[in-house]
C-alpha positions as a Markdown table, in Angstrom:
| # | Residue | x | y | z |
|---|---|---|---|---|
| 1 | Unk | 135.9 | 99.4 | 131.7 |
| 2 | Unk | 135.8 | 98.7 | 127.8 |
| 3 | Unk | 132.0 | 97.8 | 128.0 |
| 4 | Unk | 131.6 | 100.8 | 130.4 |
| 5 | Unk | 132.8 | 103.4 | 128.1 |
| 6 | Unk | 131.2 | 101.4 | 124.8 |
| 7 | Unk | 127.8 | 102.0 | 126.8 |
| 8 | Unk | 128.6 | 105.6 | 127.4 |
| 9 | Unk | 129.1 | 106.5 | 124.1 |
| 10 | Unk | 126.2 | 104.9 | 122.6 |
| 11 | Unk | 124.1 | 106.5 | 125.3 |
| 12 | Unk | 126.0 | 109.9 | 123.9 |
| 13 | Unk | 125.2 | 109.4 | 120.7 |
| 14 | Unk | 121.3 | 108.7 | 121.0 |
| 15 | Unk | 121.5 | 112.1 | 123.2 |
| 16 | Unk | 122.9 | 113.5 | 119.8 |
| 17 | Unk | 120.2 | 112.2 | 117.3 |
| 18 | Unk | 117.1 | 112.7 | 120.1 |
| 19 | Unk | 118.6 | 116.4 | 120.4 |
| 20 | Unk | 119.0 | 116.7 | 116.6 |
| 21 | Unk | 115.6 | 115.4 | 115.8 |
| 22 | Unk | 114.0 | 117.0 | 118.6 |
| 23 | Unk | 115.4 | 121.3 | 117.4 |
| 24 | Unk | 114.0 | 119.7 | 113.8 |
| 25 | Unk | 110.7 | 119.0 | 115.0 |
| 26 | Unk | 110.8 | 122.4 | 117.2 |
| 27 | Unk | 111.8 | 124.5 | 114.1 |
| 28 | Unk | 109.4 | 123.1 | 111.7 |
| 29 | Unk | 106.8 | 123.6 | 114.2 |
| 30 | Unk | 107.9 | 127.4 | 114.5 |
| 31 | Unk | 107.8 | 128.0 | 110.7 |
| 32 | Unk | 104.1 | 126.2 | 110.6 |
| 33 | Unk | 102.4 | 127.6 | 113.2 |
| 34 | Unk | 104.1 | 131.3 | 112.2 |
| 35 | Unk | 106.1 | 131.9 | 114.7 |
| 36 | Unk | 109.2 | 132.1 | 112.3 |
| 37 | Unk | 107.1 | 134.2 | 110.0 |
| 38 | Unk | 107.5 | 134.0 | 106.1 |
| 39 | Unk | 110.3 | 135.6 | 104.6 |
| 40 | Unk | 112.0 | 135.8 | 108.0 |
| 41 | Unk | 115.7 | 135.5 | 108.3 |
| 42 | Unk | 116.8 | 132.8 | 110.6 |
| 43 | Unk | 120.8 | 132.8 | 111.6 |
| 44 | Unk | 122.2 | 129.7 | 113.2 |
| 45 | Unk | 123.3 | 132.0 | 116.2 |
| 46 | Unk | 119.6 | 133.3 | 116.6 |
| 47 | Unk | 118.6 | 129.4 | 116.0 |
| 48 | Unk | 121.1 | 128.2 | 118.8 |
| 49 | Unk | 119.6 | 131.0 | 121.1 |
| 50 | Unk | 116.2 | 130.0 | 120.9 |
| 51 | Unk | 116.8 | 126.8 | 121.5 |
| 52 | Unk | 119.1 | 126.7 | 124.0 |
| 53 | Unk | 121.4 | 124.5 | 122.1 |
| 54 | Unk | 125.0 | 124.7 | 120.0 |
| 55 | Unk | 124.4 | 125.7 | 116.3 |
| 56 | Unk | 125.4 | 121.9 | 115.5 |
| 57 | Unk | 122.1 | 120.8 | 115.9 |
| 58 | Unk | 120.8 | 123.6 | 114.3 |
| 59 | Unk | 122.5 | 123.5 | 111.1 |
| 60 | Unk | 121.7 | 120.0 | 110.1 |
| 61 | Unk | 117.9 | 121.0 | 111.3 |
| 62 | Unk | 118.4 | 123.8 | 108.5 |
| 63 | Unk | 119.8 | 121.4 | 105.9 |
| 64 | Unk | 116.6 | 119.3 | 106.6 |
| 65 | Unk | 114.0 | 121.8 | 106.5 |
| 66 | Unk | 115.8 | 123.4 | 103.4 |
| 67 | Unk | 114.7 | 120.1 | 101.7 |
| 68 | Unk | 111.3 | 119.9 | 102.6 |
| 69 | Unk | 111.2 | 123.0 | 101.2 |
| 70 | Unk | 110.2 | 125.3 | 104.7 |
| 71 | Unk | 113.8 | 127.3 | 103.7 |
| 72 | Unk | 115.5 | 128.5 | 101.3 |
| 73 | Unk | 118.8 | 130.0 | 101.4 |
| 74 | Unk | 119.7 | 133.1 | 99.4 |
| 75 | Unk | 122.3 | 135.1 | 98.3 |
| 76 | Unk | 123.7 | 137.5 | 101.7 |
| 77 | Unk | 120.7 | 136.7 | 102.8 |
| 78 | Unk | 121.2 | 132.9 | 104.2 |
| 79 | Unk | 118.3 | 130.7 | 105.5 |
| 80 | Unk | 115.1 | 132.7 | 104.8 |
| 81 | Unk | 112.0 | 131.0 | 105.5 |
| 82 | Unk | 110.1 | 130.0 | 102.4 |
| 83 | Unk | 107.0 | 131.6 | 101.2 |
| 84 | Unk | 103.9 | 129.7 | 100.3 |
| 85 | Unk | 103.3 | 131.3 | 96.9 |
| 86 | Unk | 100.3 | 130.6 | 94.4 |
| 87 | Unk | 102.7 | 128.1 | 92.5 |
| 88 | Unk | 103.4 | 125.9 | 95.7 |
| 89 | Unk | 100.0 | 125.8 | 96.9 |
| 90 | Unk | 98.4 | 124.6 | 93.6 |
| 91 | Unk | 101.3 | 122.1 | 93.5 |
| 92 | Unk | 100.4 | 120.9 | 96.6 |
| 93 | Unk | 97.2 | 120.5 | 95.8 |
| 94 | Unk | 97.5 | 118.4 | 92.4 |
| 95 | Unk | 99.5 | 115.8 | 94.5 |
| 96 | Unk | 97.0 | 116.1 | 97.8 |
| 97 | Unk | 93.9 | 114.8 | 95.2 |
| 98 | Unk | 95.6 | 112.2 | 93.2 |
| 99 | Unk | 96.8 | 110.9 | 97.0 |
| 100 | Unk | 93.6 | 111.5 | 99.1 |
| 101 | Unk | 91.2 | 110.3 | 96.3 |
| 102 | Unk | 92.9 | 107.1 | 96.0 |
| 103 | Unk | 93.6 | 106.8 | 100.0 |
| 104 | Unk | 90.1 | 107.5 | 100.3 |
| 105 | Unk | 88.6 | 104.8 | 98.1 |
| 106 | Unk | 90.5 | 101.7 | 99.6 |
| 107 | Unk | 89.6 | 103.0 | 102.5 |
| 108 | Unk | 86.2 | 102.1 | 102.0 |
| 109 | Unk | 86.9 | 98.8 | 101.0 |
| 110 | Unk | 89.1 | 98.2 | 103.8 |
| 111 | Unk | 88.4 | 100.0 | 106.9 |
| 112 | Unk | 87.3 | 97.9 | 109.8 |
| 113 | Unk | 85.0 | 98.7 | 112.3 |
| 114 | Unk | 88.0 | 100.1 | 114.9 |
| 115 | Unk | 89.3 | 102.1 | 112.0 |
| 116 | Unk | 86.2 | 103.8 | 111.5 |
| 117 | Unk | 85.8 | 104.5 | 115.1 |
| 118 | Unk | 89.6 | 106.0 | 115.1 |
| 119 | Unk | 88.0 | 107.9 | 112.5 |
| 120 | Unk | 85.2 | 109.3 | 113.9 |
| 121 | Unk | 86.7 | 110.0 | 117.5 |
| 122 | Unk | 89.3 | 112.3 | 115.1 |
| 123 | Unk | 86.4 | 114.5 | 113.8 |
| 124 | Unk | 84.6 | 114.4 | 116.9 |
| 125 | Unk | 88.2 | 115.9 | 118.9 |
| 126 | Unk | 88.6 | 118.8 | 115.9 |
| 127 | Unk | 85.1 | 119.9 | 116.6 |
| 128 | Unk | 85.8 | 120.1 | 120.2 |
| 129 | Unk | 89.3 | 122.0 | 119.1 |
| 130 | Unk | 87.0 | 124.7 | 116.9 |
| 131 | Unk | 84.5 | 125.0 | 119.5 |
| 132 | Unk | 87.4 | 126.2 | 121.9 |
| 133 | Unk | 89.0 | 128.1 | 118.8 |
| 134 | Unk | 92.2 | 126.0 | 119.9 |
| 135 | Unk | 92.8 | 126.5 | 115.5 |
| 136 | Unk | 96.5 | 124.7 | 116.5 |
| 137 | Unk | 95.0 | 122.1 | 118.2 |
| 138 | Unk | 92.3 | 122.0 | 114.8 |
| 139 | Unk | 95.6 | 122.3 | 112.5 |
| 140 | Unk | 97.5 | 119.3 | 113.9 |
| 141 | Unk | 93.9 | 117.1 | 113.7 |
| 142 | Unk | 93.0 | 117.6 | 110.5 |
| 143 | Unk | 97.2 | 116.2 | 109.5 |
| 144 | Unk | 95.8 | 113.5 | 112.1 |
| 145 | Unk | 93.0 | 113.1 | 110.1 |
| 146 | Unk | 93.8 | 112.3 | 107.0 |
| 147 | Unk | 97.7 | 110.4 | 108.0 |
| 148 | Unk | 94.6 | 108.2 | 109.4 |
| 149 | Unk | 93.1 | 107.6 | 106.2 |
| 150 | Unk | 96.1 | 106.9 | 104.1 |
| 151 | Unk | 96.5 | 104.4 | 106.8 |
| 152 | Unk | 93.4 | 103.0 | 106.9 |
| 153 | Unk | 94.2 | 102.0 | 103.1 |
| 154 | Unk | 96.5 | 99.6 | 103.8 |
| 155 | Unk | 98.7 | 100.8 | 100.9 |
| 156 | Unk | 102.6 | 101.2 | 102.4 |
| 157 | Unk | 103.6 | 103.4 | 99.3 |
| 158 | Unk | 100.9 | 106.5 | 100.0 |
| 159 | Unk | 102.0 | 106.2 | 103.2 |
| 160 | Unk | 105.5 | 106.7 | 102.8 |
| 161 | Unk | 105.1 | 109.0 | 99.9 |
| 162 | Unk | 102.7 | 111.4 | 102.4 |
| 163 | Unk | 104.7 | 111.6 | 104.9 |
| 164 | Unk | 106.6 | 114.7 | 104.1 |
| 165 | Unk | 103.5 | 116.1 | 102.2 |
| 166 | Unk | 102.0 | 116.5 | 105.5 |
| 167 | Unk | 104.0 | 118.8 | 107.3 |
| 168 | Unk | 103.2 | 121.2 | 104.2 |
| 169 | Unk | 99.1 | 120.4 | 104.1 |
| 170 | Unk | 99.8 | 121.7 | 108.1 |
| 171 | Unk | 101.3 | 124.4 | 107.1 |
| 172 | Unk | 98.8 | 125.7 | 104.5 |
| 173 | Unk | 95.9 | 125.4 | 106.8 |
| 174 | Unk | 97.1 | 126.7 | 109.8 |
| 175 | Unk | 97.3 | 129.7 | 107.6 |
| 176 | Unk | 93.5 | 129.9 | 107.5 |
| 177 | Unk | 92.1 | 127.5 | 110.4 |
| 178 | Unk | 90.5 | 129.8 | 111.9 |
| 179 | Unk | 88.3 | 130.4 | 109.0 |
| 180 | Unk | 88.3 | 127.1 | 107.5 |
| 181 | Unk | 88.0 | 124.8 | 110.4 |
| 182 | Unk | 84.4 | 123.9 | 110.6 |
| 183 | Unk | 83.8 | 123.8 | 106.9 |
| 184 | Unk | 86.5 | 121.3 | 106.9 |
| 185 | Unk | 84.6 | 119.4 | 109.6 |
| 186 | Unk | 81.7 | 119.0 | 108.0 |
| 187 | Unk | 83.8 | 117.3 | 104.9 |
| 188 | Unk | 85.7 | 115.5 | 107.0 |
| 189 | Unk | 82.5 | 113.7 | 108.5 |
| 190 | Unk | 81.2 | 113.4 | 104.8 |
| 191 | Unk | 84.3 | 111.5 | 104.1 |
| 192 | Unk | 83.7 | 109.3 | 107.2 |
| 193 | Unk | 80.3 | 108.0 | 106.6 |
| 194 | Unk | 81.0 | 107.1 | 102.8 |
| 195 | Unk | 84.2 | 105.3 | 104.3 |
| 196 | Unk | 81.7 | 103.3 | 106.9 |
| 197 | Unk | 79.2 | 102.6 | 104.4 |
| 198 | Unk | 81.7 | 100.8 | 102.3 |
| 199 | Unk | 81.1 | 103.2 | 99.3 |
| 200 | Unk | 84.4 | 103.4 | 97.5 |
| 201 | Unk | 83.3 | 105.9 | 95.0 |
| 202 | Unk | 81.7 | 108.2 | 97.4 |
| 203 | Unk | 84.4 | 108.3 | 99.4 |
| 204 | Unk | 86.4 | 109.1 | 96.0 |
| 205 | Unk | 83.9 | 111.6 | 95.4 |
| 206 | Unk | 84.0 | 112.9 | 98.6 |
| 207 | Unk | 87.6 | 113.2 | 99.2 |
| 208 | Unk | 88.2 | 115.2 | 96.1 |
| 209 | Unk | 85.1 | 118.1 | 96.6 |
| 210 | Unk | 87.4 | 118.4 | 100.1 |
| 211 | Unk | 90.6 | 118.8 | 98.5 |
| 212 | Unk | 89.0 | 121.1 | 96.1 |
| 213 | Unk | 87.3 | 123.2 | 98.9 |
| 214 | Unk | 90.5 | 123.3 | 100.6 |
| 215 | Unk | 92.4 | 124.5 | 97.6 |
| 216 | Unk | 89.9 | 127.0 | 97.0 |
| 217 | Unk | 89.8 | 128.4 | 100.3 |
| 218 | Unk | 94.3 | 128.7 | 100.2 |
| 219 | Unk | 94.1 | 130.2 | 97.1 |
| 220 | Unk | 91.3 | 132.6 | 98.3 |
| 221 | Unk | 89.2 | 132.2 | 94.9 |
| 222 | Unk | 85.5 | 131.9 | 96.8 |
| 223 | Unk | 84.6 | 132.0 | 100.3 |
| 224 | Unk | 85.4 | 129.0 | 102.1 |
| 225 | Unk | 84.0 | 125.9 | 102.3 |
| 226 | Unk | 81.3 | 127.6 | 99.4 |
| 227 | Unk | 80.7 | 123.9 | 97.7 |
| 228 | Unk | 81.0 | 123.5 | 94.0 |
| 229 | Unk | 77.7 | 124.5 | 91.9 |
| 230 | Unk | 75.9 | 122.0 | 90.7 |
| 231 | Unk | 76.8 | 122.0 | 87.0 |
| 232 | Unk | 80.1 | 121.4 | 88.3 |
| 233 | Unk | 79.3 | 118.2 | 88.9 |
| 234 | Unk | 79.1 | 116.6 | 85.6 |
| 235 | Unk | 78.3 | 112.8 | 84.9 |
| 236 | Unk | 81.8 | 112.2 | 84.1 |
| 237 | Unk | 82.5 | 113.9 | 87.5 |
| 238 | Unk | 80.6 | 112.8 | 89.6 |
């Protein structure tokens, strides 16, 4: 009877975290994709509803998102779903290059031949996704995409220190998929070949003209994917 009820509660408790984690993955999702729009006010009661769950679950998914930074709680106002302001995105940005550049080059040197396939089979499935104009499908791919690199690095700390980064680089380009999805693509393949080829600074070179086409098509300053001019690209950047 005393192993019985041991076994039931430690089943009741995994319920408990798989249900926790599961209304935090759900709610993060929402704010990404735009369902939860922002600046939207999101109650626990109107959280619990939607989910079809207690407000338990809810609140510590709240607490967790607030720390990502997907909410912020204000003054009589309560959780409010953040906004991605000019300041956020070019903050974003900073860390994506020093990150992705450096992901990028051991990469190169370190990527085996499955890797590479892994790699290629990842663009290949986002140009399938923007063919179908499935831009959720294209948003969650391109995360895909470059988790894949920082993996192929072998390097455990941009790993973990991306991890959370990610779910805000989704974020910011489902905003604009649908505009910046086959640019993206095309940079993303770029990336690939230099990785294959076993070029460390071209895929250096390569991931960084990305990030920078990216920032420059969230911040709206040129049309998308326009590449940089060619005195731009100076001999100390090449």
């Amino acid at each position: 009877m005393t192993e019985l009820t041991a076994d039931a509660i430690r089943t009741i408790g995994a319920d408990h975290i798989a249900l926790r984690e599961q209304v935090l993955a759900e709610l993060r999702r929402r704010i990404v994709d735009g369902d939860y729009a922002q600046g939207e006010r999101l109650t626990e009661t109107r959280l619990a509803d939607d989910f079809g769950v207690s407000r338990n679950p809810v609140r510590e998914a709240l607490r967790v998102v607030e720390a990502e930074g997907f909410v912020q709680i204000l003054p009589r106002r309560g959780a409010v779903v953040a906004t991605l302001d000019e300041t956020a995105v070019r903050d974003l940005f900073s860390v994506r290059e020093q990150l992705e550049t450096l992901a990028a080059g051991l990469a190169a040197e370190r990527a085996s031949q499955e890797d590479i396939a892994r790699l290629r089979q990842l663009c290949d499935d986002a140009r399938t996704a923007t063919e179908a104009q499935d831009f959720g499908r294209v948003a969650e791919l391109n995360s895909d995409f470059h988790r894949a690199v920082i993996e192929v690095s072998g390097n455990r700390w941009l790993h973990s220190i991306s991890a959370a980064m990610y779910h805000h680089v989704h974020w910011v380009f489902r905003v604009g998929a649908a505009q910046r999805a086959p640019h993206s693509s095309e940079e993303h393949v770029r990336l690939v070949d230099a990785i294959a080829a076993g070029d460390a600074p071209a895929a250096t070179t390569a991931a960084r003209l990305h990030v920078e086409a990216a920032s420059r098509a969230a911040l709206g300053h040129r049309p998308t994917g326009t590449p940089l001019p060619a005195q731009e690209i100076s001999a100390d950047n090449p």
